[in-house]
MMTF fields as JSON, N, C-alpha, C and O atoms, coordinates in Angstrom:
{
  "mmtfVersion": "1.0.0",
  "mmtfProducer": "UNKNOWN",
  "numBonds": 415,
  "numAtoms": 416,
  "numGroups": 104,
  "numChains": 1,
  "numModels": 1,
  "chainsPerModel": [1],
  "groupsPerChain": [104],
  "chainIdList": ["A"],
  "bondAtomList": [4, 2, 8, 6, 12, 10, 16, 14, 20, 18, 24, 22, 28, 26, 32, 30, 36, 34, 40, 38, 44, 42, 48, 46, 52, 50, 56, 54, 60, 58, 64, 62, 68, 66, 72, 70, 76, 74, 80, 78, 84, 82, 88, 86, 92, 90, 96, 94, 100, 98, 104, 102, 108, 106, 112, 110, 116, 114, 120, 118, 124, 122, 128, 126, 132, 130, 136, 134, 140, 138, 144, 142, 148, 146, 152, 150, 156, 154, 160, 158, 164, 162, 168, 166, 172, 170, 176, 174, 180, 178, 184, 182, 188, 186, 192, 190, 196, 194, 200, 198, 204, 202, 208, 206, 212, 210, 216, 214, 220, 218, 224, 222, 228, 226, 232, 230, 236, 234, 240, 238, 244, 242, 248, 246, 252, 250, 256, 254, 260, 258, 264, 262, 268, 266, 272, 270, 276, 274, 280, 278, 284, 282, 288, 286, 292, 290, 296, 294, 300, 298, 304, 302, 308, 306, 312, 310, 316, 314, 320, 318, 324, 322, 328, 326, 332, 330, 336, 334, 340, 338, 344, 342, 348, 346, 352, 350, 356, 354, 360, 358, 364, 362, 368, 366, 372, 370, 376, 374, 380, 378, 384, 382, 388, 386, 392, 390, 396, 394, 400, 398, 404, 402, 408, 406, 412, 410],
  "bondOrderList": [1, 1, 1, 1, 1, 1, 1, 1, 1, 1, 1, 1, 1, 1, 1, 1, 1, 1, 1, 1, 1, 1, 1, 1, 1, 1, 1, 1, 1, 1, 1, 1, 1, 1, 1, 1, 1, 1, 1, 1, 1, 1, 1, 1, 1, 1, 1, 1, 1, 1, 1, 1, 1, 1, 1, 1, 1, 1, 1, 1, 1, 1, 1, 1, 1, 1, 1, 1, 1, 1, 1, 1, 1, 1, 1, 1, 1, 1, 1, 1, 1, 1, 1, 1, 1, 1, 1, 1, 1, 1, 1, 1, 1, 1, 1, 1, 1, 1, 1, 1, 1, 1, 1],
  "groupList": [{"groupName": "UNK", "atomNameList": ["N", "CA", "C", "O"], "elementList": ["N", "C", "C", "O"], "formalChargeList": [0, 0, 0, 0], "bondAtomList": [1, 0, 2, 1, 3, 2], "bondOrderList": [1, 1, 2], "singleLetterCode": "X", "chemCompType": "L-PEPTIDE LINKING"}],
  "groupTypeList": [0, 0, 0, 0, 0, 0, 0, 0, 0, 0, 0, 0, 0, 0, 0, 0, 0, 0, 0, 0, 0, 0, 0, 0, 0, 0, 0, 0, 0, 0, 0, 0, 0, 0, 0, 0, 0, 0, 0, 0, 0, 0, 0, 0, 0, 0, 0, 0, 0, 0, 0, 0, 0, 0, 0, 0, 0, 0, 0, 0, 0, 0, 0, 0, 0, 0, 0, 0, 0, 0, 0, 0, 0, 0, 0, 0, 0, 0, 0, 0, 0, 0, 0, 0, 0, 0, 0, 0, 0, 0, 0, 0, 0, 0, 0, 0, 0, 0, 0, 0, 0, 0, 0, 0],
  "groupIdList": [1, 2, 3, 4, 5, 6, 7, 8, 9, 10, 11, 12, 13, 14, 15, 16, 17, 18, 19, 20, 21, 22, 23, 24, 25, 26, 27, 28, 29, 30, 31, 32, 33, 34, 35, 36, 37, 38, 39, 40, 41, 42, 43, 44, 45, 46, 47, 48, 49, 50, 51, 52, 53, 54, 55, 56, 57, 58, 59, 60, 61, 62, 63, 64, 65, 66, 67, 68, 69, 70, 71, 72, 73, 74, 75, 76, 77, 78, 79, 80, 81, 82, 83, 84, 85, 86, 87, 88, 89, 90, 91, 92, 93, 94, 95, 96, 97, 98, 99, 100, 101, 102, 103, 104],
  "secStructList": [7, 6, 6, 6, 1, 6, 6, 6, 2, 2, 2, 2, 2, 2, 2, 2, 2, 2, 2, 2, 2, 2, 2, 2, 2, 2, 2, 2, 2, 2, 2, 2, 2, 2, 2, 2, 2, 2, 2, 6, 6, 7, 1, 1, 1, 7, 6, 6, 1, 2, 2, 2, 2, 2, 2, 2, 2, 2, 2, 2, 2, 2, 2, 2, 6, 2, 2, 2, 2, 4, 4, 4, 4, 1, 7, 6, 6, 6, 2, 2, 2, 2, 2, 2, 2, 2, 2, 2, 2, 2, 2, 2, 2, 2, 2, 2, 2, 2, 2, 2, 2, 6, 6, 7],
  "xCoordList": [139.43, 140.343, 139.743, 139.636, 139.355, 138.566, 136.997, 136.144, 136.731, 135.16, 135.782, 134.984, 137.466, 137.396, 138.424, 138.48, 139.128, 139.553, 138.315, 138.129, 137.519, 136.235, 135.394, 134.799, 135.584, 134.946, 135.713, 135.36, 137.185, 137.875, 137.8, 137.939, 137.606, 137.684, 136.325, 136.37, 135.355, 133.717, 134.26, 133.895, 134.949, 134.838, 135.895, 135.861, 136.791, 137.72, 136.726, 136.718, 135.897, 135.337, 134.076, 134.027, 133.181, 132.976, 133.208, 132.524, 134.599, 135.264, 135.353, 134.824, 136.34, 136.618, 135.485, 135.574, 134.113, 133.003, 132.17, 131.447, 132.526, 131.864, 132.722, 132.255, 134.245, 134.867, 134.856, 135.183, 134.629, 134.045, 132.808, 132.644, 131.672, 130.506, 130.55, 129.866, 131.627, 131.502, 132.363, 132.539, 133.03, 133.933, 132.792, 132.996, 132.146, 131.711, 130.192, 129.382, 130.154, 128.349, 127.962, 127.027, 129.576, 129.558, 129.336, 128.552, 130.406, 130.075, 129.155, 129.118, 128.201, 126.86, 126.325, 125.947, 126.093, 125.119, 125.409, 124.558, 126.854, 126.899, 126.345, 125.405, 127.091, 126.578, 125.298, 125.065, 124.252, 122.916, 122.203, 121.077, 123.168, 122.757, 122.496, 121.411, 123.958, 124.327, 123.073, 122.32, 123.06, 122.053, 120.659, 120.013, 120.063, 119.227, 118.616, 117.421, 119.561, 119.734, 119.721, 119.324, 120.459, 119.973, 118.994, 118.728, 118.498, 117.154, 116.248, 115.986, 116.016, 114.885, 115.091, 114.155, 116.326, 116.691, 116.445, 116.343, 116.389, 115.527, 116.61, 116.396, 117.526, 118.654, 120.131, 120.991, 119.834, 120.534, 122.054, 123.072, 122.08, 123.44, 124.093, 125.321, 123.305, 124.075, 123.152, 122.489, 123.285, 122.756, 122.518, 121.437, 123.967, 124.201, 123.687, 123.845, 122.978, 123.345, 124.015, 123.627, 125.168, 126.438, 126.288, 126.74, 125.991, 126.207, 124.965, 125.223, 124.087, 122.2, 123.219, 123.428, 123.51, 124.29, 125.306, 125.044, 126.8, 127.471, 127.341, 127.884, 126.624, 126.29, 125.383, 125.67, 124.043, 123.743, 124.368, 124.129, 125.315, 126.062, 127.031, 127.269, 127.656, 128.571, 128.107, 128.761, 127.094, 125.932, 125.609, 125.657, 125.274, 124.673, 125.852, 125.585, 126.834, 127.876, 128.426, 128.73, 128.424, 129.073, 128.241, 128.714, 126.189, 125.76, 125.437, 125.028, 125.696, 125.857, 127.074, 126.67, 128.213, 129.33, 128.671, 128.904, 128.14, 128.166, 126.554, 126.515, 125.284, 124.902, 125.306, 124.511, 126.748, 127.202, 127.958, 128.027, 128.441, 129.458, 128.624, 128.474, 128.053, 127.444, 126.707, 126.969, 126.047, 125.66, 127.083, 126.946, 128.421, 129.156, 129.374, 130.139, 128.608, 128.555, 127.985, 128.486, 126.958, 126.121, 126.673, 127.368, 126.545, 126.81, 126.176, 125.068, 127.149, 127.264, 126.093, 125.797, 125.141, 123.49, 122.705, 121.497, 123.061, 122.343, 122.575, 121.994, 123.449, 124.151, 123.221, 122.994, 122.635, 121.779, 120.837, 120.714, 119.976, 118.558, 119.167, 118.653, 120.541, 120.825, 121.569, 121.67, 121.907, 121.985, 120.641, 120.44, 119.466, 118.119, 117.653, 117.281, 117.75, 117.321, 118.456, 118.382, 119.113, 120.415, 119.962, 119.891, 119.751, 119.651, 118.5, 118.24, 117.502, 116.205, 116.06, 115.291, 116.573, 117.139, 118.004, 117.984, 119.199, 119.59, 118.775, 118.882, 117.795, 116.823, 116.024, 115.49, 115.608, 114.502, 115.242, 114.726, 116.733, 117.128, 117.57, 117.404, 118.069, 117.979, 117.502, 118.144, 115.91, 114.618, 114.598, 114.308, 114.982, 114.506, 115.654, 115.623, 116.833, 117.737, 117.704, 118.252, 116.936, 117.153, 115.894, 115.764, 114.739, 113.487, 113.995, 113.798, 114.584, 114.829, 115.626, 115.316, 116.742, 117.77, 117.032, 117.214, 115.503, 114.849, 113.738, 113.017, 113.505, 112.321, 112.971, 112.219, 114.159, 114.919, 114.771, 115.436],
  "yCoordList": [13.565, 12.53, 11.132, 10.474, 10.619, 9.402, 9.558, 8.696, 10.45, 10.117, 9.737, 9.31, 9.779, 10.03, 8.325, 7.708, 7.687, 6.818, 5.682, 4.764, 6.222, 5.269, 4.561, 3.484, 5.741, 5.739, 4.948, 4.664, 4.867, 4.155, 2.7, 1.759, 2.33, 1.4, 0.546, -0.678, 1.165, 0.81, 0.307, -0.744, 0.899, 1.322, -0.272, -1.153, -0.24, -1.421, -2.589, -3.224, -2.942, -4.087, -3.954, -4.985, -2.833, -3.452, -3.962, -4.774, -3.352, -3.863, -5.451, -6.361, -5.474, -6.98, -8.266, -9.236, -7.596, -7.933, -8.681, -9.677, -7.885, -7.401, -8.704, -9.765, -8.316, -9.637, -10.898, -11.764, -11.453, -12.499, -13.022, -14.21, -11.757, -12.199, -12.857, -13.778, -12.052, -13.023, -14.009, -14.556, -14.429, -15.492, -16.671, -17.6, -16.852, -17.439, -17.7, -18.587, -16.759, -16.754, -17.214, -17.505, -17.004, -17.645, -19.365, -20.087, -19.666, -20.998, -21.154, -22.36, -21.016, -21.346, -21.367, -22.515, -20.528, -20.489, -21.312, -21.54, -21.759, -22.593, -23.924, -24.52, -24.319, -25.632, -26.092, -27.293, -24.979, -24.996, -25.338, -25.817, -24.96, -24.641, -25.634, -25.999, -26.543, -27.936, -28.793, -29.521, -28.528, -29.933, -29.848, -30.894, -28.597, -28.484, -28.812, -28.888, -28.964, -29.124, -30.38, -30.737, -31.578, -32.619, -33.641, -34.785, -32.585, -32.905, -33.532, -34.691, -32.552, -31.434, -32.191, -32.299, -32.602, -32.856, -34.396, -34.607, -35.098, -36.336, -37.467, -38.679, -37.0, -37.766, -38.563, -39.194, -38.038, -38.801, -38.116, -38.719, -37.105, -36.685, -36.856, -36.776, -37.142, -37.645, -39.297, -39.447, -40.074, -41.443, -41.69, -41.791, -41.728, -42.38, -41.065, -41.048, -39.766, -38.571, -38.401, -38.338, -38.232, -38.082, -36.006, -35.343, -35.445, -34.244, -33.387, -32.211, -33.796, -34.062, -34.092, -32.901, -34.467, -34.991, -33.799, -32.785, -34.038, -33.796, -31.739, -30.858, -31.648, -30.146, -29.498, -28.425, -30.33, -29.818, -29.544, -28.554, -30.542, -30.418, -29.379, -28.719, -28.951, -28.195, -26.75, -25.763, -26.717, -25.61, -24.914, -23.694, -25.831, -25.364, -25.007, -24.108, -25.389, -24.507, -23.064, -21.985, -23.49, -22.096, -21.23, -20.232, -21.397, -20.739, -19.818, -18.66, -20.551, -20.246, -19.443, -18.294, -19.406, -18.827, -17.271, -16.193, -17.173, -16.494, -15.17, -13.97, -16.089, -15.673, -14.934, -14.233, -15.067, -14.664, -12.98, -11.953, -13.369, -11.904, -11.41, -10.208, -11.778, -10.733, -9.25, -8.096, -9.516, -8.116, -7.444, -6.235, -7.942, -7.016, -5.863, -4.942, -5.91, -4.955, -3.693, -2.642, -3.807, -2.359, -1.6, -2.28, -0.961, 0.235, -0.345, -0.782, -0.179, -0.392, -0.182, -1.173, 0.717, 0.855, 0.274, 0.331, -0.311, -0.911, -2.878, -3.93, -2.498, -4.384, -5.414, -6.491, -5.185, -6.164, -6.628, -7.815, -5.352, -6.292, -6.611, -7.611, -5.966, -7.041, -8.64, -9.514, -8.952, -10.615, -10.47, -11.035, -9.982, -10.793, -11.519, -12.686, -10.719, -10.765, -11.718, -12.723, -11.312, -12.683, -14.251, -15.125, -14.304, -15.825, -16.157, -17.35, -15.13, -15.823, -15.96, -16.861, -15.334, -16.148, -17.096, -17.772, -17.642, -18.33, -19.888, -20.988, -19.387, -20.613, -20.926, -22.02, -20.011, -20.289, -21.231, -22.079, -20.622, -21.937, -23.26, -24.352, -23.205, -24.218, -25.524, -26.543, -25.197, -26.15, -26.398, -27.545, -25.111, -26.033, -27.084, -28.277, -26.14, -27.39, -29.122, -30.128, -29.046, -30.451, -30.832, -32.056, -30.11, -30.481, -31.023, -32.232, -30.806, -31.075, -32.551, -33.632, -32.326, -33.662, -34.511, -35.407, -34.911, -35.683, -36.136, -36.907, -35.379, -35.832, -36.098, -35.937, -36.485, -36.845, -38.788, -39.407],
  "zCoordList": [62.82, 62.392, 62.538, 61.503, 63.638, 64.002, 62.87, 63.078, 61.926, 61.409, 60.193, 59.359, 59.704, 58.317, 58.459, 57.396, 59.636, 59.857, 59.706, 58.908, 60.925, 60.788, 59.569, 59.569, 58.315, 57.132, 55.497, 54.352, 56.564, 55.618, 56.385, 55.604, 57.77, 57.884, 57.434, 57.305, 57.255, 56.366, 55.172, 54.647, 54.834, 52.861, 52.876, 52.016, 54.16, 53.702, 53.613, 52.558, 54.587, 55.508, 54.013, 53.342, 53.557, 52.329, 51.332, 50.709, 50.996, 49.726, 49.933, 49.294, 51.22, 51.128, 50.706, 49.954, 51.826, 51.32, 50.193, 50.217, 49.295, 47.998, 47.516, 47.103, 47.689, 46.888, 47.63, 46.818, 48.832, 49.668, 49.006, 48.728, 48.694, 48.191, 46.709, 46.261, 46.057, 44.835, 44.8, 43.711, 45.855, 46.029, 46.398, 45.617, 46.913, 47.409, 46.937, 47.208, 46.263, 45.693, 43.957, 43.211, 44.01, 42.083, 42.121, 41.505, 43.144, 42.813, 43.867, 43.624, 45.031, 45.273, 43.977, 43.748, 42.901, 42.223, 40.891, 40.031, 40.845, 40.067, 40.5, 39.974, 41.577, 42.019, 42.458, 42.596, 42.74, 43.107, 41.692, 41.554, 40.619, 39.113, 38.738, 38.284, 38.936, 38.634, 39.2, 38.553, 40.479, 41.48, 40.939, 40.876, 40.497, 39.961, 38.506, 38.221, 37.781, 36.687, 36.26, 35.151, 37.729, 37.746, 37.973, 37.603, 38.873, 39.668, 38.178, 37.853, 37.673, 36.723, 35.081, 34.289, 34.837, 33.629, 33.042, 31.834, 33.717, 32.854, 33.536, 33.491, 34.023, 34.288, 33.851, 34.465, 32.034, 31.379, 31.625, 31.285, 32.104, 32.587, 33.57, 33.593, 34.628, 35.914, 36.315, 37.341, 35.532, 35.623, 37.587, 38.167, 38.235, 39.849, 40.611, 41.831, 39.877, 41.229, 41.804, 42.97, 41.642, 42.341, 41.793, 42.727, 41.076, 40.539, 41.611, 41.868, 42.009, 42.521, 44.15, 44.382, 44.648, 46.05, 46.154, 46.802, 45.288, 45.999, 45.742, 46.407, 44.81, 44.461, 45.486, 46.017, 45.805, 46.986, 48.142, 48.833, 48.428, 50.033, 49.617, 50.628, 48.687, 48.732, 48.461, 48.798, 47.917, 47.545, 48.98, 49.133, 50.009, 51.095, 51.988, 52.784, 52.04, 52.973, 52.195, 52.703, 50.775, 50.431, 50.022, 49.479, 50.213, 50.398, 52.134, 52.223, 53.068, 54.6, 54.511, 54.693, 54.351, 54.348, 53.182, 53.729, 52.147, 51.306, 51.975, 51.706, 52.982, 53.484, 54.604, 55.23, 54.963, 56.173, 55.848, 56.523, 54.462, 54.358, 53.594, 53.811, 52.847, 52.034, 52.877, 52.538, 53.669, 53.949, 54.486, 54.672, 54.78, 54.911, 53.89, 54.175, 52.518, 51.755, 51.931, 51.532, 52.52, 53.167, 54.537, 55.292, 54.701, 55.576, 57.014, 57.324, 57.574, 59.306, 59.807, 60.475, 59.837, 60.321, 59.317, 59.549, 58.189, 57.944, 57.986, 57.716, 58.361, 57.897, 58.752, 58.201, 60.099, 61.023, 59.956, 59.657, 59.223, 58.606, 57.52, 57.018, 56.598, 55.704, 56.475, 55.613, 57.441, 58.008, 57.805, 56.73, 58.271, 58.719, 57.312, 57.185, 56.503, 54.984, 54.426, 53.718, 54.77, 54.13, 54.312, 53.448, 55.365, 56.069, 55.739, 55.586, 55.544, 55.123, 53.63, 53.296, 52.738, 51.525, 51.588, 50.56, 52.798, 52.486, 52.928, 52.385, 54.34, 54.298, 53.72, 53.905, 52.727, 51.602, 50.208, 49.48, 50.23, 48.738, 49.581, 49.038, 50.754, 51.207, 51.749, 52.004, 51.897, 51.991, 50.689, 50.35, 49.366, 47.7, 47.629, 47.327, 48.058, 47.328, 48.218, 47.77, 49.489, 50.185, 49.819, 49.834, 49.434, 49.084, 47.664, 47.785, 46.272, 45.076, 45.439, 44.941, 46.442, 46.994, 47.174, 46.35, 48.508, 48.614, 48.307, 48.94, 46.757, 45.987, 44.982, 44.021, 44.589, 43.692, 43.569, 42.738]
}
């Protein structure tokens, strides 16, 4: 009784997961989209960087938050090295996107 309880409480804690991850990972990747886009684009669209600014800062929390649940998608023995792997993608777009912010 407790292996088949246990297995629904997985299946819940991924699901929720899964929809956390795309809650949270659509617009990271929009707004990373955006800041980038301004960086890169010649400027005639965001003249003041205000799109370059406030896309990065909001990029980087709801990529930390989105690095955080996402491995709740994988399976309980495996979920530790998905955080390890999580965070180190999420510190790898995060040096581009403050590296793109302050060479802007």
């Amino acid at each position: 009784m407790q292996v088949q309880g246990a297995a629904t409480g997985d299946r819940v804690i991924r699901v929720v997961g899964a929809v956390l991850s795309v809650g949270f990972g659509v617009p990271f990747l929009l707004l990373s989209g955006m800041a980038l886009s301004s960086r890169f684009s010649g400027g005639s669209g965001d003249p003041h960087g205000y799109v370059l600014i406030f896309g990065t800062v909001l990029a980087l929390g709801l990529g930390l938050l989105a690095a955080v649940v996402v491995p709740l998608i994988f399976r309980s023995s495996r979920r530790s090295a998905a955080y390890g792997w999580s965070m180190l993608v999420y510190v790898l777009a995060a040096i581009g996107l403050i590296a793109a912010l302050l060479t802007a």
